[in-house]
C-alpha positions as CSV (number, residue, x, y, z in Angstrom):
1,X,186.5,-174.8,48.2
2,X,188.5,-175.4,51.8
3,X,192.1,-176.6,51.0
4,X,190.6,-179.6,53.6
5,X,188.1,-180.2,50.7
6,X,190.4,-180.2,47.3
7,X,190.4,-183.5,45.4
8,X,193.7,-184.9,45.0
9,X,194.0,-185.0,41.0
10,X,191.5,-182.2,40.4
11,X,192.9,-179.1,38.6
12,X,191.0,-176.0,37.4
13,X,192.5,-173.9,34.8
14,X,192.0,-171.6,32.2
15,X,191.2,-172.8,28.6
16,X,193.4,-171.2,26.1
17,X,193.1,-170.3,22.1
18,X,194.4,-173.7,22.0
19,X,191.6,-175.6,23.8
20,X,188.7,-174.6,21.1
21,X,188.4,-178.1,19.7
22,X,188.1,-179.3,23.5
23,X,185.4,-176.5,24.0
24,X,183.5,-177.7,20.9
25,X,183.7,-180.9,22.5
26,X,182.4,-179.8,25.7
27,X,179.8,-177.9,24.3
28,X,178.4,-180.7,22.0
29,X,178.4,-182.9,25.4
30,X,176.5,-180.7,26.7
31,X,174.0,-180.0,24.0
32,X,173.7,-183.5,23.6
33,X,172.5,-184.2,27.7
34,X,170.4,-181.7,27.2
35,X,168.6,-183.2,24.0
36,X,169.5,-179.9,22.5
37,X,172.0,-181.4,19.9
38,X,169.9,-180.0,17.0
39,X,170.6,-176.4,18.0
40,X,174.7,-176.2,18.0
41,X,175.8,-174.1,15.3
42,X,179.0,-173.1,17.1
43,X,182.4,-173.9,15.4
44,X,186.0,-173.6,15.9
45,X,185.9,-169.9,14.4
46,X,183.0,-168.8,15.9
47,X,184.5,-169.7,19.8
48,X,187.9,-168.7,18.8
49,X,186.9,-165.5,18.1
50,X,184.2,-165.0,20.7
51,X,186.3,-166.4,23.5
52,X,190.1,-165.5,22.3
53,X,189.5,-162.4,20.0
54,X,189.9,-158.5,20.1
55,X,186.9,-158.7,22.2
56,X,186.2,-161.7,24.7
57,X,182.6,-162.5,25.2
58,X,183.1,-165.5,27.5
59,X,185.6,-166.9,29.5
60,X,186.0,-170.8,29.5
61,X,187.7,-173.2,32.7
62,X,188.4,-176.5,32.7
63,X,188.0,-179.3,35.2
64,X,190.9,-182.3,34.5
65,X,191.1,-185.1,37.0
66,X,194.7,-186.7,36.8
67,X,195.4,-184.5,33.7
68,X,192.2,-185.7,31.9
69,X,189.3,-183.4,31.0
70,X,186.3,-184.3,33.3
71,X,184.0,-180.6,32.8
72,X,184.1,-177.8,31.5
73,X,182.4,-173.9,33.0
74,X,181.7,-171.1,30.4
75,X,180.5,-167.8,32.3
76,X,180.4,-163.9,31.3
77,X,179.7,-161.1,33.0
78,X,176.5,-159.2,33.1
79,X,175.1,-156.2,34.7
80,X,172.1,-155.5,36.7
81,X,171.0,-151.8,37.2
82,X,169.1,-152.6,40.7
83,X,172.8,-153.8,42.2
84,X,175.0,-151.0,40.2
85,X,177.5,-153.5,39.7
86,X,178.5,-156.4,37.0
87,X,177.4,-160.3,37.9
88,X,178.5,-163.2,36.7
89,X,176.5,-165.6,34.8
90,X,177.2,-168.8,34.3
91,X,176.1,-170.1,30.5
92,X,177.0,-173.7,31.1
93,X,178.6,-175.9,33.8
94,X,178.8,-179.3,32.6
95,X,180.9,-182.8,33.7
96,X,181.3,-185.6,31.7
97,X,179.1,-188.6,32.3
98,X,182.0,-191.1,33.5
99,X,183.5,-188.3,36.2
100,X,180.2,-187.5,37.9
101,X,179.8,-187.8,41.4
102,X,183.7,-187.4,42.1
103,X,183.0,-183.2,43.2
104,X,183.8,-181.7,40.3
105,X,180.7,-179.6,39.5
106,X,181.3,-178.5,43.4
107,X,184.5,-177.8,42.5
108,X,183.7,-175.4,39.2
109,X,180.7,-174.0,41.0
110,X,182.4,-172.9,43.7
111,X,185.3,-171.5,41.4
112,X,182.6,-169.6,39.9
113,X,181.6,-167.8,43.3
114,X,185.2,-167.2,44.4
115,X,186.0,-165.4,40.8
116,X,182.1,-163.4,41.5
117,X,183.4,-162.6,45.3
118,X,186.9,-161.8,43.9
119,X,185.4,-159.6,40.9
120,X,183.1,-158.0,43.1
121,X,180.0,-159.1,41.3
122,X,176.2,-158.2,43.0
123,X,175.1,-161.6,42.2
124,X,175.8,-164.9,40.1
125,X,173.4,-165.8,37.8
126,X,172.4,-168.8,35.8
127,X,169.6,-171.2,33.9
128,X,168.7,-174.6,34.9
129,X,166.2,-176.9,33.3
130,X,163.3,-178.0,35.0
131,X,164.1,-181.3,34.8
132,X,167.7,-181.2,35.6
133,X,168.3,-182.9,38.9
134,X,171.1,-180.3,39.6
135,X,168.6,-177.9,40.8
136,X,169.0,-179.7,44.0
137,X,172.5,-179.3,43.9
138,X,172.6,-175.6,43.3
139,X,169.9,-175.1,46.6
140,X,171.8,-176.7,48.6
141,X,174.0,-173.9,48.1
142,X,171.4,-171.4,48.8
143,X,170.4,-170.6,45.1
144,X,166.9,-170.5,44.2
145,X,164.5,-169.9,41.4
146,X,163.8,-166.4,40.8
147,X,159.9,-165.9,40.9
148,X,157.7,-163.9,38.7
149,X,160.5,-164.4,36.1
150,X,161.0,-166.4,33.0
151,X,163.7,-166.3,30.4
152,X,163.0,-165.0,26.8
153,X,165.4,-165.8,23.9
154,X,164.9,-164.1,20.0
155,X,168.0,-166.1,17.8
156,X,169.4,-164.3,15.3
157,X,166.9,-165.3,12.7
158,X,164.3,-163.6,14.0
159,X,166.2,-160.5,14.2
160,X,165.4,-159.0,10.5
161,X,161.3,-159.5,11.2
162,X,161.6,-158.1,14.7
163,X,162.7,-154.9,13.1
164,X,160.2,-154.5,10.6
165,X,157.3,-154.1,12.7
C-alpha cells in the first residue's frame, strides 16, 4: 500500500506463539461467516504446533486498528511446476464485522502481494465462495477465477478408505 494510502491506527504484524488463542478466535469468526462453524476442529495445540513448531505450516498476520484486533491473514506457500517457483496462497483473509469498510482487508491483501513480490513467488493464489461479495473486491485488483478448474478436498477421514482400493 502507498505510504499516501496507510490508515492512521492501522498496524500489520506478525502473530507470535502467544497469539494462538487470538488465532482460534479468528478462525472461529471466520468459520462462523462462512456458516462453516460445524467443521472447526482446530485447537490451541493443533495451531501452536502447525504455525510455531519444528516445522511451520502457515504463517499468521494480524490487522489491529488503534492497538485492537480488526482481521486476521493466514497464508503458506505452495509450488506450481508450470512457474518453477513457490506461490503463495492465501488460506483465509478475514476482518471483523464491526471494522469493515475502514481498508483493512486492502491493507492485508496487499501485504499479501508485497511478501509474494518480495519472496519472489510465480503467483498468489486463493479460494473464494461463490457467494462472497469479496470477489468484487479481489477483481478489482486484477484477480480472477481460474477456469476449467475446481477445488477437490479428501479430510483426513477419508484417508484410510482411499487407500484400500
Amino acid at each position: 500500500m502507498p505510504e499516501s494510502e496507510k490508515k492512521p491506527g492501522l498496524n500489520i504484524r506478525t502473530a507470535v506463539k502467544e497469539d494462538v488463542p487470538l488465532i482460534l478466535e479468528f478462525v472461529k469468526g471466520i468459520a462462523e461467516f462462512e456458516n462453516l462453524s460445524h467443521l472447526v476442529t482446530a485447537t490451541e495445540e493443533t495451531l501452536k504446533e502447525s504455525m510455531f513448531g519444528e516445522k511451520r505450516y502457515a504463517e499468521v498476520f494480524f490487522a489491529e486498528l488503534d492497538g485492537v484486533p480488526a482481521g486476521f491473514t493466514v497464508f503458506f506457500h505452495n509450488f506450481s511446476t508450470f512457474v518453477g517457483k513457490q506461490g503463495l496462497y492465501i488460506e483465509d483473509i478475514f476482518v471483523k464485522p464491526e471494522f469493515r469498510g475502514r481498508g483493512i482487508g486492502k491493507a492485508m491483501f496487499l501485504h499479501c502481494v508485497k511478501l509474494a513480490k518480495e519472496r519472489n513467488c510465480g503467483r498468489m493464489e486463493w479460494a473464494v465462495l461463490d457467494w462472497n461479495p469479496a470477489r468484487e473486491f479481489y477483481e478489482y485488483f486484477g484477480a480472477g477465477a481460474v477456469d476449467g478448474w475446481h477445488i477437490y478436498r479428501m479430510g483426513a477421514d477419508k484417508f484410510e478408505s482411499a487407500l484400500e482400493k
